[in-house]
C-alpha positions in Angstrom: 74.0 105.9 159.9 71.4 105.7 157.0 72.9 108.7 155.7 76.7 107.5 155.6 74.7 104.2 153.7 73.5 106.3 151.1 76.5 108.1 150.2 78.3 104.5 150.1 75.9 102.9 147.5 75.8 106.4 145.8 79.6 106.1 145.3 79.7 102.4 144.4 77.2 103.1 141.6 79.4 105.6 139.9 82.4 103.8 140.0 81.1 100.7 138.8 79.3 103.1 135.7 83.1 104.3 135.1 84.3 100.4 135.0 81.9 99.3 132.5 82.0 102.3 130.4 85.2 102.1 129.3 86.1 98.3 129.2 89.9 97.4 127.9 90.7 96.5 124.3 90.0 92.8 124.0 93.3 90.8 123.1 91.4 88.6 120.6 91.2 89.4 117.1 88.6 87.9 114.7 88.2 87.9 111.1 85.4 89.0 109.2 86.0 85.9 106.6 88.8 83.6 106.6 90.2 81.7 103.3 93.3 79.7 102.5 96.3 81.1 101.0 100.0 79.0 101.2 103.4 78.9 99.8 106.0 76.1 99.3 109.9 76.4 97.8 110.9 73.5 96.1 113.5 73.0 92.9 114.2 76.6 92.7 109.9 77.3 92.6 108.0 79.1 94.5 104.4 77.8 94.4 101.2 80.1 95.6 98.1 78.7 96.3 94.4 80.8 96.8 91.5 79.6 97.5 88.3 82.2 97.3 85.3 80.7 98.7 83.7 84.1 98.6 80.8 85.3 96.6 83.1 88.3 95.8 86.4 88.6 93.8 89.5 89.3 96.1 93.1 90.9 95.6 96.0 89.1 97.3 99.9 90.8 97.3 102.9 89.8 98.8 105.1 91.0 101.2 108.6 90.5 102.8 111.5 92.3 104.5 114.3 90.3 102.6 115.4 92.3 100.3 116.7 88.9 97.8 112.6 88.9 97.6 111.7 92.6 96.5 112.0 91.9 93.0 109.5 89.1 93.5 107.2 91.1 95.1 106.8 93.7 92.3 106.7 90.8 90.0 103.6 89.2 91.9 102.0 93.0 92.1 98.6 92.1 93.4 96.9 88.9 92.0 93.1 89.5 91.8 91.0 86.0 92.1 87.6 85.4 91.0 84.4 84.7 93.4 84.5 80.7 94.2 87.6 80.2 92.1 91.5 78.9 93.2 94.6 79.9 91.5 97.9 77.7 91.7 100.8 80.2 90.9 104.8 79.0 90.3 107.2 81.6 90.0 111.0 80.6 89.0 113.1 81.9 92.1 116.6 80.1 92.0 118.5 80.0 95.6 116.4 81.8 97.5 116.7 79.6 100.1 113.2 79.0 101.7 111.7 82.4 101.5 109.2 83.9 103.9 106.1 85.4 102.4 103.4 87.5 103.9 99.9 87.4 101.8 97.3 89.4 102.4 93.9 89.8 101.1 91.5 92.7 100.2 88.1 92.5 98.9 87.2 93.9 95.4 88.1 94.1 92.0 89.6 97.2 91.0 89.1 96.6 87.5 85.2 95.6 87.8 82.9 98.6 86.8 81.1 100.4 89.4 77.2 100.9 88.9 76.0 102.9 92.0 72.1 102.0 92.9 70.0 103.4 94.9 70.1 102.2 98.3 67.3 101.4 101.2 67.8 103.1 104.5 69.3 100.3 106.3 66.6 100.3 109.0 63.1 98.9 109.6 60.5 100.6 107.2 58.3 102.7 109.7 61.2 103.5 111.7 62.9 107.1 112.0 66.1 107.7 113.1 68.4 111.2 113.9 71.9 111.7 112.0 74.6 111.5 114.9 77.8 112.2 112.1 77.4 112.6 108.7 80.0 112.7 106.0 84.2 113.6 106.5 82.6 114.3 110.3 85.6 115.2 112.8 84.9 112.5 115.3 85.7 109.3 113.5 85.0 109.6 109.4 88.0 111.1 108.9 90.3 108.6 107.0 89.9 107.7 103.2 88.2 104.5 104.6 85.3 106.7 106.6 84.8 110.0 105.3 81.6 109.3 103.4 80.3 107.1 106.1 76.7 107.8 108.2 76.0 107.1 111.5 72.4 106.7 112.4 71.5 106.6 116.1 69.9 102.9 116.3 69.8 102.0 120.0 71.1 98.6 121.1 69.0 95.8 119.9 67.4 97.8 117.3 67.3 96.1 113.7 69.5 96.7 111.5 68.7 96.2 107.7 70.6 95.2 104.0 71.0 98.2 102.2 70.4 96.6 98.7 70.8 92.8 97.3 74.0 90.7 97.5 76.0 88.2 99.0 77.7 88.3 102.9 81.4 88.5 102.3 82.1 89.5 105.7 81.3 88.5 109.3 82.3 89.6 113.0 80.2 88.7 116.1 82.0 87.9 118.7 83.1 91.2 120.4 81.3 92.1 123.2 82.3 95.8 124.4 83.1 99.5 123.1 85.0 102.4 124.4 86.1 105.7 123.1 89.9 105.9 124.3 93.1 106.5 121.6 93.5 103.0 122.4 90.0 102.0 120.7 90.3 104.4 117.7 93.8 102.7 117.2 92.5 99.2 117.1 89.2 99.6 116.6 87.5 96.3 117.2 83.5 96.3 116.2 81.4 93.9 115.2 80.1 94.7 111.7 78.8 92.5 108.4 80.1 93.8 104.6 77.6 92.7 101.8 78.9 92.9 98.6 76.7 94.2 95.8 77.7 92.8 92.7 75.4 94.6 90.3 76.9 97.6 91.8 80.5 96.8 92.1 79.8 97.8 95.8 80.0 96.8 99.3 78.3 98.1 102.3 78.9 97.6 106.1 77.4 97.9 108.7 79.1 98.6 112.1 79.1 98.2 116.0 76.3 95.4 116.3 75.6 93.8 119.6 77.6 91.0 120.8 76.5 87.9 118.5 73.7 90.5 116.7 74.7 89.0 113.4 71.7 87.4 111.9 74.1 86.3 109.1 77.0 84.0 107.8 79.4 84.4 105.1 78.4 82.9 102.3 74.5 84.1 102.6 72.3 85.8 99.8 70.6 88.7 101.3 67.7 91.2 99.5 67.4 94.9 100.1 65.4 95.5 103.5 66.2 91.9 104.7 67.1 92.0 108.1 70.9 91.5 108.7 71.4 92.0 112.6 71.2 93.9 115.2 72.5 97.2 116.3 74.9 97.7 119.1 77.7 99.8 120.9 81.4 97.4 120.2 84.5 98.9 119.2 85.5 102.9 118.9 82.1 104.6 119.9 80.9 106.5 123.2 76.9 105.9 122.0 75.2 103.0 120.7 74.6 103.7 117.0 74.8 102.2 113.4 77.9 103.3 111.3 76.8 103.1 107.6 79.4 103.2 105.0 79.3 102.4 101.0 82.9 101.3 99.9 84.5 100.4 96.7 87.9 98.8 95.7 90.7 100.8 95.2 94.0 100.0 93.6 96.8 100.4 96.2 94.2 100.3 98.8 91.7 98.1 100.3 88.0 99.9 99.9 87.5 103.7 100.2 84.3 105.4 101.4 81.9 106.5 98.7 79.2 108.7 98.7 75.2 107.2 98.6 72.1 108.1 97.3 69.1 106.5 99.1 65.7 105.5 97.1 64.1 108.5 98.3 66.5 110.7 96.2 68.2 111.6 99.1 71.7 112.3 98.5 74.0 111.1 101.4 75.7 114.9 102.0 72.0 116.3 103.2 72.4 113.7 106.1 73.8 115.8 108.3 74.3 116.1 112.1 70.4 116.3 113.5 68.5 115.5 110.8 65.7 113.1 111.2 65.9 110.5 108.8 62.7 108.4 108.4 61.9 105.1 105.8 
């Protein structure tokens, strides 16, 4: 009898490991920053309105499946906005009958130069930490978005750190689990905070914190070593860890992945799988 027990609570604690590994893809969908953007037809005008709250410039561009509306869309090409500015936009469209308008935002200005800076390990001082991927690895930084990324094995709860001063452009907290299916790596849905840099022309991220681990806010002036957050284990990942990336605005695009160099003079492609990294 003991011995049938123990097999029982043996079992039950594997399959309940197996459930809360691999939790299902939440159906929510947050926003790292949210900011109003409208259009209204009237008299043969079509009227666009932005607002950019954000300490960082943004591009907006418009999109629609009528075709009456393609020429429009070329037109409007992508309308870059200031940081804390609004822009009021008419365009001359006669008979268009109530078009619908998709607008969608990406951070950056392409046409801003880019300053790279040396950047702080974005951990504790005193704290040393193994390289789990590394640049254009094969597990995840493998889009135009990632390849230059680094992913430093913080444990859950440890703290994560500003890379360099600037302003939070860029806040999600509210997810609370991780897996590693296709289903995950197709809708990827992590927790991170983006700082933009604008003596650099840069932004930095930092990805899969905890489940409200965001110490920050949009809106928030940060310095280099400030302490942002905390690490964690949301979206597509099968270990807790901190996914580092530098980005930059492209045109065409939203951000790519750039390489970094750290104060130490260490260049970002010598971070490799295993090495000990230590600030």
């Amino acid at each position: 009898m003991k011995l049938v027990n123990t097999i029982f609570i043996c079992i039950s604690i594997v399959v309940l490991t197996a459930c809360t590994s691999q939790q299902q893809l939440p159906k929510q969908t947050y926003r790292q920053f949210t900011h109003h953007k409208t259009y209204s037809y009237q008299n043969d005008t079509l009227t666009v309105i932005i607002d950019n709250s954000l300490m960082s410039p943004i591009r907006v561009n418009a999109i629609s499946n009528n075709s009456q509306l393609q020429d429009f869309v070329r037109l409007m090409d992508t309308i870059t906005i200031p940081q804390q500015k609004d822009t009021i936009l008419h365009f001359y469209l006669p008979a268009k009958q109530n078009p619908i308008l998709g607008l969608y935002t990406n951070l950056g200005d392409v046409h801003l130069p880019v300053n790279p800076s040396p950047l702080a390990y974005p951990f504790l001082k005193g704290k040393t930490y193994t390289i789990i991927q590394g640049y254009t690895g094969r597990y995840s930084h493998t889009s135009a978005y990632s390849q230059y990324a680094i992913d430093f094995n913080l444990s859950i709860g440890d703290t994560v750190c500003s890379a360099d001063d600037g302003y939070v452009v860029g806040v999600i907290k509210d997810y609370k689990y991780g897996g590693d299916t296709e289903a995950w790596r197709n809708n990827d849905k992590s927790n991170f905070i983006t700082i933009y840099h604008p003596h650099s022309g840069l932004f930095t991220q930092y990805v899969h914190l905890k489940y409200q681990g965001a110490f920050m806010k949009v809106g928030d002036i940060v310095s280099k070593g400030q302490a942002i957050g905390l690490s964690g284990m949301t979206g597509f990942t099968d270990v807790a860890h901190l996914h580092f990336n530098v980005l930059q605005p492209k045109a065409g695009e939203s951000l790519v992945s750039v390489p970094a160099i750290f104060e130490d003079g260490t260049h970002g492609n010598n971070l490799t799988k295993g090495a000990k990294v230590k600030h």
